[in-house]
C-alpha positions in Angstrom: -50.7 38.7 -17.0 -53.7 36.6 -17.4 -54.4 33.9 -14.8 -53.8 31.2 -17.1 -51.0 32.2 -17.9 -49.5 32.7 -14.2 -50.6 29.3 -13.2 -48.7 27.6 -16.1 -45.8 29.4 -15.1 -46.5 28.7 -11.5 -46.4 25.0 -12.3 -43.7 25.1 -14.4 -41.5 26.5 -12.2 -42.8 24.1 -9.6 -42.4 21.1 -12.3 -39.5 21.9 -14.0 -36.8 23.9 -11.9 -36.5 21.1 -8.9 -35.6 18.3 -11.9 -33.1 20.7 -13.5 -31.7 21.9 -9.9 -31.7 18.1 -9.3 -30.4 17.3 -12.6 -27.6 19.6 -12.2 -26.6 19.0 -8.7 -27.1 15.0 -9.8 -24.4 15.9 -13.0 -21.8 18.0 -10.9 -22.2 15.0 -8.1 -21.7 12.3 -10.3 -18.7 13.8 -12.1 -17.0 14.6 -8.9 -17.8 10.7 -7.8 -16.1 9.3 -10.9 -13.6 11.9 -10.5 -13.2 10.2 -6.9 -13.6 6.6 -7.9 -12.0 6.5 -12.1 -9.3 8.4 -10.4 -8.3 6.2 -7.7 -8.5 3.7 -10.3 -6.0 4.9 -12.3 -4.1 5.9 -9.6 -3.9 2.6 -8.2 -2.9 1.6 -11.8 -0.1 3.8 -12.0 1.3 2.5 -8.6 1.1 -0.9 -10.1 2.7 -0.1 -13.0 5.6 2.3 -10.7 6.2 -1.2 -8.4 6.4 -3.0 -11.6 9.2 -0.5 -12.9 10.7 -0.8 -9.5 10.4 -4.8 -9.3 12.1 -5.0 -12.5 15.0 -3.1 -12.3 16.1 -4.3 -9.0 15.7 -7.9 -10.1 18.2 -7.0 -12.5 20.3 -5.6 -9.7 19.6 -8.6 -7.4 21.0 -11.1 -10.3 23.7 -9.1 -11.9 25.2 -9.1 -7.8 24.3 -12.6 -7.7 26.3 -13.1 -10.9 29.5 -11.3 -9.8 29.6 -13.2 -6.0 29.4 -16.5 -7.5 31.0 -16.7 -11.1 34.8 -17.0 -11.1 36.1 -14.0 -12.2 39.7 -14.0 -11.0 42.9 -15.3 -12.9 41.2 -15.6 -16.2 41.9 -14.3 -20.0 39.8 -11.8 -21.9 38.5 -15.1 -23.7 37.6 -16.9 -20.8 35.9 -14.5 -18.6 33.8 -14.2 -21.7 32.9 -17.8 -21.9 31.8 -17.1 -18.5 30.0 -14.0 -18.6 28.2 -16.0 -21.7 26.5 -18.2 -18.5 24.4 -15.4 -16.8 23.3 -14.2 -20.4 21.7 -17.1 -21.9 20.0 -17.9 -18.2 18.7 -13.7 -18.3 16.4 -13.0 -21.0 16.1 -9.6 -19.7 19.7 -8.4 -20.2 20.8 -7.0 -23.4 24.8 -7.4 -22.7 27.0 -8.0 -20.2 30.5 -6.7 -19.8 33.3 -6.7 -17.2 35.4 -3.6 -17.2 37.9 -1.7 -15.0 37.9 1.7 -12.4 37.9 3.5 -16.2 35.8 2.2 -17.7 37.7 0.4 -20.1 36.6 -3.2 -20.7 38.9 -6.1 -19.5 36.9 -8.6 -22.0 34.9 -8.7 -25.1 31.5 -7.9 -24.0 28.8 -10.7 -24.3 25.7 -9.9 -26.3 22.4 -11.8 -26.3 23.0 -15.0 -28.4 21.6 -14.9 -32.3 19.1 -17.6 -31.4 17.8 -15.6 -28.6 14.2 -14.0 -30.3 14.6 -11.2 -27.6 13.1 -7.8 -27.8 16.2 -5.5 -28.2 19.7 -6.3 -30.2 22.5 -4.9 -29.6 23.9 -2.2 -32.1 26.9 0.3 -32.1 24.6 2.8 -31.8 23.4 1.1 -28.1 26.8 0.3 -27.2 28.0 3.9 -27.8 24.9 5.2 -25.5 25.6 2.3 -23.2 29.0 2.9 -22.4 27.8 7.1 -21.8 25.3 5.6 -19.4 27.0 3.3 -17.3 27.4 4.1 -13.6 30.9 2.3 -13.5 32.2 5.4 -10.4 28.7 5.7 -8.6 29.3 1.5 -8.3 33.0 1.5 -7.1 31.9 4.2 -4.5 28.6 2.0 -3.5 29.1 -1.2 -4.3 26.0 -1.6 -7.0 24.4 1.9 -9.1 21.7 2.1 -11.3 21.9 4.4 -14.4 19.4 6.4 -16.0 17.0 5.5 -18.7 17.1 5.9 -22.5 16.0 4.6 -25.1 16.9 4.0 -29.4 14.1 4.9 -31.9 14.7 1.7 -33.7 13.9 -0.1 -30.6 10.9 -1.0 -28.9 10.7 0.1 -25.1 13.3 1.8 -22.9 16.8 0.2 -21.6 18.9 0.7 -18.2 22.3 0.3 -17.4 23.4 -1.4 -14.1 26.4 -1.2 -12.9 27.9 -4.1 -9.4 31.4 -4.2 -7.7 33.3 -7.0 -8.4 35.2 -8.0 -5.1 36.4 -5.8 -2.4 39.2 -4.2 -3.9 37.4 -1.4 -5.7 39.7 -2.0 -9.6 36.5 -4.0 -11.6 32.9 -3.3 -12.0 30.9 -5.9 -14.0 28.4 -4.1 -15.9 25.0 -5.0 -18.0 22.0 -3.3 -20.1 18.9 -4.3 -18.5 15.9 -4.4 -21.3 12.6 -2.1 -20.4 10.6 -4.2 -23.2 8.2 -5.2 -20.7 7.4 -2.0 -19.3 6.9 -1.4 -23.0 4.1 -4.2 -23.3 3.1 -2.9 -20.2 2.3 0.2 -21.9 0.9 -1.0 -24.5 -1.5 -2.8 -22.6 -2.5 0.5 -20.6 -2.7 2.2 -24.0 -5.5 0.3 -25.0 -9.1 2.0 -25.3 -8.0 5.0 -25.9 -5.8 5.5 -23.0 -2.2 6.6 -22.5 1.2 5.7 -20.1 4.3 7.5 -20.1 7.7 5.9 -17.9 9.5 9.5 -17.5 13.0 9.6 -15.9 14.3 12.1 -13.4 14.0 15.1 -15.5 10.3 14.2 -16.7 11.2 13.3 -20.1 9.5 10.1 -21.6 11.1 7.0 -22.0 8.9 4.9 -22.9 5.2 6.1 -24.3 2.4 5.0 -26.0 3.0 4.3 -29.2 -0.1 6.6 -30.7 1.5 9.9 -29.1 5.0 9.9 -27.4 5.2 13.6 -26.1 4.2 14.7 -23.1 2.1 18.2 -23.0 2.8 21.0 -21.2 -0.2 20.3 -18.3 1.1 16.9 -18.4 5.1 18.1 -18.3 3.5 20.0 -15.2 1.6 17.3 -13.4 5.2 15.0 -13.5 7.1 17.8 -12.7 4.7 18.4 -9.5 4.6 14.4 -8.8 8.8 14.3 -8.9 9.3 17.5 -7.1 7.3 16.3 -4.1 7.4 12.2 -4.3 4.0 11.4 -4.1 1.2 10.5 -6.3 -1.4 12.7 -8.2 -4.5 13.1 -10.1 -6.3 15.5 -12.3 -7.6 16.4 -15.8 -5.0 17.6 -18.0 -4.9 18.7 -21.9 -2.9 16.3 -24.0 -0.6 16.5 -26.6 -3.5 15.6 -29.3 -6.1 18.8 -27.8 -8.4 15.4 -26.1 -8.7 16.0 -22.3 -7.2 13.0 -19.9 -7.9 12.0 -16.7 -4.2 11.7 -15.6 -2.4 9.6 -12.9 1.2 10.0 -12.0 3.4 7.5 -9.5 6.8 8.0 -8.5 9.0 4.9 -8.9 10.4 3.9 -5.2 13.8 4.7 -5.0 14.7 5.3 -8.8 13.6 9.2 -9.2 11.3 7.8 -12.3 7.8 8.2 -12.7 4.6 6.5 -14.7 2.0 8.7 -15.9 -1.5 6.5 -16.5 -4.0 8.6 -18.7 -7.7 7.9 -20.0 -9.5 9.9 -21.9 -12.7 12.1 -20.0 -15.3 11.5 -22.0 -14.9 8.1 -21.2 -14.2 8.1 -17.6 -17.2 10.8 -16.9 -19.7 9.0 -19.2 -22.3 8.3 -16.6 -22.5 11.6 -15.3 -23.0 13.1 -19.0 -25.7 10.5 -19.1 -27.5 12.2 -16.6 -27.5 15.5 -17.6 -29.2 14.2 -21.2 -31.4 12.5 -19.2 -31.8 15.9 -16.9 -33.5 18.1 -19.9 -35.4 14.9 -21.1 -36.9 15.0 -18.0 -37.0 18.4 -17.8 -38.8 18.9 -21.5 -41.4 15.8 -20.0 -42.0 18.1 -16.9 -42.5 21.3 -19.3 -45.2 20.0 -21.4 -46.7 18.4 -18.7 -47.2 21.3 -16.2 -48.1 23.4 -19.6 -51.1 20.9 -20.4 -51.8 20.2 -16.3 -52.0 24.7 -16.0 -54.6 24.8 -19.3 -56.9 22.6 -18.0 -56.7 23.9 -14.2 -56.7 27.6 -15.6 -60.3 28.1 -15.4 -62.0 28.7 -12.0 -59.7 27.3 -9.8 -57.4 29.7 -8.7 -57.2 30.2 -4.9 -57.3 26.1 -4.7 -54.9 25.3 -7.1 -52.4 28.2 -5.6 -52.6 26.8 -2.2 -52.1 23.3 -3.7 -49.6 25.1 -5.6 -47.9 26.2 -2.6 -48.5 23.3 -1.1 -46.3 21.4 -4.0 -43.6 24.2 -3.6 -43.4 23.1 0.3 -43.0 19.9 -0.7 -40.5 20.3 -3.7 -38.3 21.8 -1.5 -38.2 19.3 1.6 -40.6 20.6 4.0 -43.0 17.8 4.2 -45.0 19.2 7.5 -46.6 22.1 4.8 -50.5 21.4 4.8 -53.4 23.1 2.6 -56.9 24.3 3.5 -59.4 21.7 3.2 -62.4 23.4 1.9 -65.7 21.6 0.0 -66.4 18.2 -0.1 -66.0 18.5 -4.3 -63.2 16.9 -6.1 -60.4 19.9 -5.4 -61.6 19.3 -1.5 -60.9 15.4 -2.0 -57.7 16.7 -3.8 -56.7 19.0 -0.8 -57.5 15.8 1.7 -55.6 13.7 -0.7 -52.7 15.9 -0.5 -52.6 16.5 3.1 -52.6 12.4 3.6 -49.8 12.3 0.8 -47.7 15.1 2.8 -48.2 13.0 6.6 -46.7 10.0 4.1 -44.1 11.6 2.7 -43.2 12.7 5.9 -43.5 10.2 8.0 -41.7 7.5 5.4 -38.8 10.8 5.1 -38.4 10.5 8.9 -38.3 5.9 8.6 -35.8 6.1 5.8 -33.4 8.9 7.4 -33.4 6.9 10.1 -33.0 3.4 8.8 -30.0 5.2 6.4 -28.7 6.1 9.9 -28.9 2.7 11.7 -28.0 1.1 7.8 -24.8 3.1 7.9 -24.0 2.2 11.1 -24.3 -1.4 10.9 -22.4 -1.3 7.4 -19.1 0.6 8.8 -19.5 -1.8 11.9 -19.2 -4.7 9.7 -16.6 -3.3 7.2 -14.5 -2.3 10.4 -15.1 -6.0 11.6 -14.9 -7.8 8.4 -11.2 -6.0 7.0 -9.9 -6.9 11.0 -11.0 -10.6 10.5 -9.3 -10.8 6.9 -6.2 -9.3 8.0 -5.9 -11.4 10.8 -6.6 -14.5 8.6 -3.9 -13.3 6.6 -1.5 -13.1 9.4 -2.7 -16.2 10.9 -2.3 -18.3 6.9 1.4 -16.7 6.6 2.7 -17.3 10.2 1.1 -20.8 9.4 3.2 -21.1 6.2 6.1 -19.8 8.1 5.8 -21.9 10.9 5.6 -25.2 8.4 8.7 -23.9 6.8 10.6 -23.0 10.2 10.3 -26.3 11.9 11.7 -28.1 8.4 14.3 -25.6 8.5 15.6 -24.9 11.7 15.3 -29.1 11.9 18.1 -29.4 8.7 19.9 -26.5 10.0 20.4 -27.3 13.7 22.8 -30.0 13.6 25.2 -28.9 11.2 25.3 -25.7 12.5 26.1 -27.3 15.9 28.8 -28.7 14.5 30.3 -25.8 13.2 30.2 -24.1 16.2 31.6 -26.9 18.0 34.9 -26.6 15.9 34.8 -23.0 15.7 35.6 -22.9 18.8 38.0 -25.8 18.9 39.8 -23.6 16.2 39.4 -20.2 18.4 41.6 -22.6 21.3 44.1 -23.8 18.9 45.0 -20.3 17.7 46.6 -18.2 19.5 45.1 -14.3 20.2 45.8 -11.2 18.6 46.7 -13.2 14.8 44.6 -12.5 11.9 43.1 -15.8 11.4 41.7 -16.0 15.3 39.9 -12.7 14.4 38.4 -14.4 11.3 37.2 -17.3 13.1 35.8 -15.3 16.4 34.0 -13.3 13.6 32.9 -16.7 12.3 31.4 -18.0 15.5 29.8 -14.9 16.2 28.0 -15.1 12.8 27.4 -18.9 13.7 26.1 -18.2 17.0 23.7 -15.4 15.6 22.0 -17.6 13.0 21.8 -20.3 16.0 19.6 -17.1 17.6 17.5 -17.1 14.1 16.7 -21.0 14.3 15.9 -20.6 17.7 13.2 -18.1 17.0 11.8 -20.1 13.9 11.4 -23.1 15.4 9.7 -21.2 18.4 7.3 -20.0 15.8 6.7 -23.7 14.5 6.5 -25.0 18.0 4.1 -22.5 19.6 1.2 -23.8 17.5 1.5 -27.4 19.4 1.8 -26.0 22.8 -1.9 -26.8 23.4 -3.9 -24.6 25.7 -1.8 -24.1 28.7 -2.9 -23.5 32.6 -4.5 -20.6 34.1 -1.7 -18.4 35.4 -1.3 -14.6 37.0 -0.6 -12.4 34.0 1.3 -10.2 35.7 4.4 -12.8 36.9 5.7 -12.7 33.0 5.2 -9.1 32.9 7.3 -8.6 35.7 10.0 -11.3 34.5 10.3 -9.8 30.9 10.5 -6.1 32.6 13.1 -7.7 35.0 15.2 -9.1 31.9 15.1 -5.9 29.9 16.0 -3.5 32.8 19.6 -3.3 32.0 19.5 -2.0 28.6 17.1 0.7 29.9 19.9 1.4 32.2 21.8 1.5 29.5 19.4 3.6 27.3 18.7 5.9 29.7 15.2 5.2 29.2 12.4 6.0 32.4 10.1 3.3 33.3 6.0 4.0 33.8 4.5 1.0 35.2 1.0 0.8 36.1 0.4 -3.2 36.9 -3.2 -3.3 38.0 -3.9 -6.0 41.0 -5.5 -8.6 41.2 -5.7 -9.5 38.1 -8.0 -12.3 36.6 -6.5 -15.3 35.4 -5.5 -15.9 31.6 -5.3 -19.5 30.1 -1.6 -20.3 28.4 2.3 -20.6 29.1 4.0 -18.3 31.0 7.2 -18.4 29.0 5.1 -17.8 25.5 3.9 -14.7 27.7 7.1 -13.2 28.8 8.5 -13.9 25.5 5.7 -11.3 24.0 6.4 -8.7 26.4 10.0 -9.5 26.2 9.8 -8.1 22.3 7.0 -6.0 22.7 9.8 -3.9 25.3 12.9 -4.5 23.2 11.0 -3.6 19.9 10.1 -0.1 22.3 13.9 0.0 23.1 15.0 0.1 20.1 12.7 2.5 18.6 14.4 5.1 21.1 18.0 4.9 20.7 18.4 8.6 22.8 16.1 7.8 25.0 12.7 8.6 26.5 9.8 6.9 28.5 8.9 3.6 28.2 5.1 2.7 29.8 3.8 -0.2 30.4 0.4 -1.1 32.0 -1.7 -3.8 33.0 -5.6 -3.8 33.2 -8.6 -5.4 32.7 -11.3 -4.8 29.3 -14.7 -5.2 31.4 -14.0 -7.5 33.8 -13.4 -10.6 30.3 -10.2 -10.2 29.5 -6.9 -8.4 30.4 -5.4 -5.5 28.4 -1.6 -4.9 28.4 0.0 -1.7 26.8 3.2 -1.3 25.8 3.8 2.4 24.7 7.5 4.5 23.4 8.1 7.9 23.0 10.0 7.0 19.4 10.2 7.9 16.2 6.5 5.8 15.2 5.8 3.5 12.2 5.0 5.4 9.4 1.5 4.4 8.1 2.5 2.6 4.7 4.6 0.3 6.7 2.5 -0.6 9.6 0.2 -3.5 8.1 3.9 -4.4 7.4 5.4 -4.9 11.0 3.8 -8.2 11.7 5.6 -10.0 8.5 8.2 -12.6 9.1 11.9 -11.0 8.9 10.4 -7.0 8.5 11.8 -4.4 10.5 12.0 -1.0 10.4 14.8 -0.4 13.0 18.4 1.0 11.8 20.2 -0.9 14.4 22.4 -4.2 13.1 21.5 -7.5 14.2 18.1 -6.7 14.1 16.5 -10.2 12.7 12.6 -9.0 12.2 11.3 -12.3 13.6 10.2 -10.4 17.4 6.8 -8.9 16.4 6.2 -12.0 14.3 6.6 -14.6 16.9 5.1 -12.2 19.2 1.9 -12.5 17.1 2.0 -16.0 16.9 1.9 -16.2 20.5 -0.8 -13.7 21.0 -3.3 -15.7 18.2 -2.5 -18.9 19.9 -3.4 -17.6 23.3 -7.0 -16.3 21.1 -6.0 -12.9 21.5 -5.4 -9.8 19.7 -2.8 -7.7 18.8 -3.4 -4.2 17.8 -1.0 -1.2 17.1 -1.5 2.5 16.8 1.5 4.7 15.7 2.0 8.4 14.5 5.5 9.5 12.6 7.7 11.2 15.7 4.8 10.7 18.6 5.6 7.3 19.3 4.2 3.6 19.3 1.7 2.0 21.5 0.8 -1.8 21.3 -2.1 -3.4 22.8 -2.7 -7.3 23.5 -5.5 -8.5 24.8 -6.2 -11.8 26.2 -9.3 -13.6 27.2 -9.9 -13.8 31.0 -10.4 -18.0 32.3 -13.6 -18.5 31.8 -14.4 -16.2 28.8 -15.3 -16.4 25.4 -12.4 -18.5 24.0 -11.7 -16.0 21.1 -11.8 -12.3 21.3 -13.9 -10.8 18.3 
């Protein structure tokens, strides 16, 4: 092979291979990042669209149970408990028809429709009444007091409908039923249809109920993906074939607690058009590299041919990332000048290689250190803006609420005296003070979250005196619990500026939430330290069952709990948090499903910073 002819293949190879290796490692990269980032998109849309699904329907529940409590349903004619059913419809735009029927089914009044004037969505037909009636959970509600059915739908009607089926009263004889309208999931739909995209609502069996209204079957990788998303509960992503031959980047979401499931498509050329933008721009640059090593090799091909190989090799070095690869500088001619000139280029290159890996280090760093400190300082605004809110609307409400409440209490228990023990009507009213004297716990716990933001600052005080009360007030119920104490109370301790009965009252439900969360028992510990000498550390860990991780940003809101155990309020971790931000500490919580919960507070030492960072 002539020399001219191996130098322009040498610098092809050298020009073009490293921008089509690039190229393609740039394509497959950027298609697996959009895979990433399109398809957490649209998985995030799906679980919108799922929580809207979910939101929906038990609204419908929620007002269909108001609707049976408080409408007067007893001691009236077929006629009149129509009149009155006829309330709730014209007030529900999203119910179809309400109906009141009996154990059987049958109905114990003419069923109300929407009104004639009422421009909804769906009408009601004999054909819907006829599927309505096979749909509607009247057994599943007498056994649980409120059911759901499953979805269907009409092809003369837009959207998907549900029936919902509530217990009237106690006595188990009269269910008070109603077709809930899935019209909105259909504009829903529509709207995620849009573009070229696609969204199913399947039901249990993964048959769709409502779909876009382009293509309205589901193919057989798509039967599979919801299938696979049912089966195991959880949301998924991939690529699938559809119905029409295009090729979907698909998104499934289970809806919480109704078996049903969204499926959010868009089509792949779409989603993946960047990366298909670099690979045309790949052999552009790649047909640019050709002709230019092709032109670069004819000129160079006469002559040259030990200098240009070593540059040659030189440029290989290079190409592939070793930037300490140096030629022979030989002659003070222009390919000697050239050689110089590429030494000097190859100390730059690696020199300003060894700056930006390390400024792409320390720029990393610094980034995760600020995104780490930057989510912790908007979720505790958060926290801090809705115990705020809370506390506004505790201290107006516990205010109204007090007095008559004392009253009622007050003749409660003049009533409780009067009746003698053992009759039905002293059990009602000991039930009714209990209840009473409960809710009189509530207000006492809202208005201690209103009132601990105008406790002012406090007085320096031993930390470890309200660690030792609240431990001393909870001891009998881990008697009780047979739960073992591990306390490691560090002394002395530096001072901490606040009230000492805000302070027991955290570690009061910092050790009763750790109770509860170990109903069988188990170890309880609980230690006191110091965090470099500027502010004290106290841990309260369990040995429980742990938060599960899509509730935990959760256990801090007002009236949340995850605890099975009755008379469990939700206000503890709330007010305990109150108390902590108002001391200008922090409260931080790490949990793992069945290894337990720990919770850290951490308080400024007197004399500290006056916030903890």
């Amino acid at each position: 092979m002539r020399f001219a002819s191996r130098l322009m293949l040498v610098l092809c190879l050298v020009g073009v291979v490293p921008v089509l290796l690039f190229g393609a490692l740039s394509f497959h990269a950027n298609r697996r990042e959009l895979h990433r980032v399109v398809g957490g998109l649209q998985t995030q849309a799906a679980m919108d669209f799922a929580r809207s699904c979910h939101q929906l329907v038990l609204s419908g529940v929620d007002n269909l149970r108001l609707a049976s409590r408080y409408l007067p349903l007893e001691g009236l004619t077929p006629e009149q408990l129509s009149q009155v059913l006829d309330i709730p419809m014209r007030q529900l735009p999203a119910f179809n028809l309400l109906v009141l029927v009996d154990e059987r089914g049958h109905a114990l009044a003419p069923a109300v429709y929407s009104p004639e004037e009422d421009e909804r969505p769906q009408r009601v037909t004999e054909a819907s009444l006829a599927l309505f009636s096979s749909q509607a959970p009247v057994r599943a509600a007498l056994a649980a007091g409120a059911a759901i059915g499953p979805p269907y739908q009409l092809p003369e009607s837009p959207g998907g409908r549900v029936a919902l089926a509530v217990r009237v009263g106690t006595d188990a004889s009269r269910v008070l039923l109603a077709e809930l309208s899935l019209a909105e999931l259909g504009q829903r739909v529509e709207e995620l249809s849009e573009d070229g995209g696609r969204a199913f609502v399947v039901d249990a069996e993964g048959q769709p109920v409502i779909a876009s209204p382009a293509n309205r079957e589901l193919s057989a990788e798509e039967l599979q993906l919801v299938r696979e998303g049912l089966s195991r509960g959880t949301s998924a992503v991939r690529t699938v074939s559809g119905a029409d031959g295009v090729e979907y980047l698909a998104a499934f979401a289970p809806v919480p607690d109704l078996g049903w499931g969204v499926v959010v498509s868009r089509q792949a050329h779409a989603a993946f058009a960047p990366a298909e933008q670099v690979r045309r721009s790949t052999l552009l640059g790649a047909l640019v590299a050709l002709a230019a090593t092709a032109g670069l090799g004819f000129v160079l091909a006469r002559g040259v041919s030990q200098p240009v190989a070593r540059l040659s090799e030189g440029v290989a070095a290079l190409a592939s990332g070793r930037y300490d690869q140096r030629v022979v500088e030989q002659g003070r001619d222009e390919l000697g000048q050239l050689a110089r000139s590429f030494n000097h280029m190859a100390g730059e290159l690696q020199r300003r290689d060894a700056e930006l890996r390390r400024w792409s280090e320390e720029l990393q760093q610094r980034v995760d250190e600020r995104t780490r400190q930057l989510r912790e300082a908007q979720d505790q605004i958060a926290r801090t803006r809705r115990l705020a809110a809370l506390g506004s609307f505790s201290a107006g409400l516990a205010h109204e609420l007090n007095n008559p409440l004392t009253g009622i209490l007050g003749l409660l228990s003049l009533a409780c005296e009067e009746v003698p023990e053992g009759t039905p009507l002293r059990e009602s009213l000991e039930m009714s003070l209990e209840q009473s004297r409960r809710m009189c716990v509530i207000i006492r716990q809202m208005r201690q979250i209103a009132e601990q933001e105008r406790s002012g600052g406090g007085r320096p005080l031993n930390p470890v005196q309200p660690v030792r009360a609240a431990l001393h007030e909870v001891d009998p119920e881990l008697r009780a619990r047979g739960i073992t104490l591990d306390c490691a109370l560090n002394e002395p301790m530096p001072q901490v500026l606040g009230h000492a009965e805000q302070l027991q009252s955290v570690v009061t439900h910092l050790l009763r939430n750790a109770v509860t969360a170990m109903p069988a028992g188990g170890t309880l510990s609980v230690g006191l330290g110091t965090v470099e000498g500027d502010a004290v550390c106290l841990s309260v860990k369990d040995t429980g069952k742990g938060i599960p991780e899509s509730l935990r940003d959760r256990i801090f809101d007002p009236f949340f709990t995850t605890k099975d155990e009755p008379g469990r309020i939700g206000l503890g971790l709330t007010v305990a948090h109150g108390i902590v931000e108002a001391h200008h500490g922090r409260i931080r919580v790490e949990s793992a499903e069945g290894r337990g919960t720990t919770i850290t507070v951490i308080l400024p030492a007197v004399g500290a910073e006056a916030h903890l960072v």
